[in-house]
N, C-alpha and C positions, 0 to 999 in steps of 0.2 A: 276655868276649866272644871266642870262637875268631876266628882271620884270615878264615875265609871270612866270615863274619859281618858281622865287622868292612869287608871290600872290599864284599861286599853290601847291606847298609844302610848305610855312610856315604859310602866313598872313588867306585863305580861310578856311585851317582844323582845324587851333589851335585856332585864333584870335578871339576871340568874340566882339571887337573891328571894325573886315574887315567890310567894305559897300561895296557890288559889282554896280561897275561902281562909284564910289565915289574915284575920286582923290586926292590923299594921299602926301603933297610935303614929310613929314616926313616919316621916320620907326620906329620902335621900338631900341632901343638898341640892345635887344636880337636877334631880326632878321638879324639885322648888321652884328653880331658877326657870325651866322650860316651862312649865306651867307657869310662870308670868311674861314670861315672852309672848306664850299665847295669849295670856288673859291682852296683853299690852297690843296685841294684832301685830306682832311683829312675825309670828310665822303662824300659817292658818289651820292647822290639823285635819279641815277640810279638804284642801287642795294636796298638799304633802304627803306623799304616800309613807307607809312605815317603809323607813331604809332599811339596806343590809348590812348587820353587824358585821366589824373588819375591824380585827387588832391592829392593824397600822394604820388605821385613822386616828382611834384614842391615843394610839403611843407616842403618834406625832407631833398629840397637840394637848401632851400630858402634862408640860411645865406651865403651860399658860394657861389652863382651866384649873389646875390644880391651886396656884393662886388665888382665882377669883370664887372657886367652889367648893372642892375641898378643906380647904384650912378651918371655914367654919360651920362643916358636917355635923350633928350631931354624931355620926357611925366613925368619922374618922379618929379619933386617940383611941379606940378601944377595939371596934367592931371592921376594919376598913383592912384588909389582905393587900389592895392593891396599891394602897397610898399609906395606910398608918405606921407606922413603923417600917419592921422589914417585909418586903414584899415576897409571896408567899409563891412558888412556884409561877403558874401559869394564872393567877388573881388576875378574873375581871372586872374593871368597874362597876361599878352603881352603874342600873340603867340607864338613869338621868346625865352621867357622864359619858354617856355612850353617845346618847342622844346629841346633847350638846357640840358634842365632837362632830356627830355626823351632818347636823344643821351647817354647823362653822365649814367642813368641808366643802359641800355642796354650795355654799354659799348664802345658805340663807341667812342667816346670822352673820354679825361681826362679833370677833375679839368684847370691843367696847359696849355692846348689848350684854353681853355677861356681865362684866365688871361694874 
């Protein structure tokens, strides 16, 4: 998945985190992870429309991603509202855990494609 790709389908629509034009050396976990899903042809970003964010998709399927993507975040022990510590009001995830979430909803993804 090239950067603009990558800033276009995952970090601009989901990330409440993105700065446009603010260079970013890190990613999220979760975007890591959807960018090799893609790279792997397992979900096509072609075909795929961008979905619509929905806190009770993430919230849903917050123990089981959290596992496999979160724990080893660079943003989670320090930087991470929604998962690092105490959760911080209304903290939304990382784009890429949004994504993930919404993939696994609709079905494109499995559980076992993450992990």
């Amino acid at each position: 998945m090239t950067k603009s790709t990558f800033q276009d389908y995952i970090c601009r629509p989901y990330c409440a985190f993105f700065k446009e034009g603010q260079k970013e050396d890190l990613a999220c976990r979760g975007a890591e992870a959807a960018s090799i899903l893609v790279d792997r042809g397992l979900v096509d970003v072609g075909i795929v429309p961008v979905l619509e964010k929905e806190s009770s998709v993430w919230e849903r399927h917050k123990d089981a991603l959290a596992a496999h993507v979160c724990r080893s975040c660079p943003f989670f022990p320090g930087d991470c509202d929604f998962q690092g510590g105490e959760q911080i009001g209304d903290a939304e995830p990382c784009g890429g855990f949004i994504l993930l979430a919404l993939w696994y909803e609709n079905g494109l993804i499995q559980m076992a494609d993450v992990e």
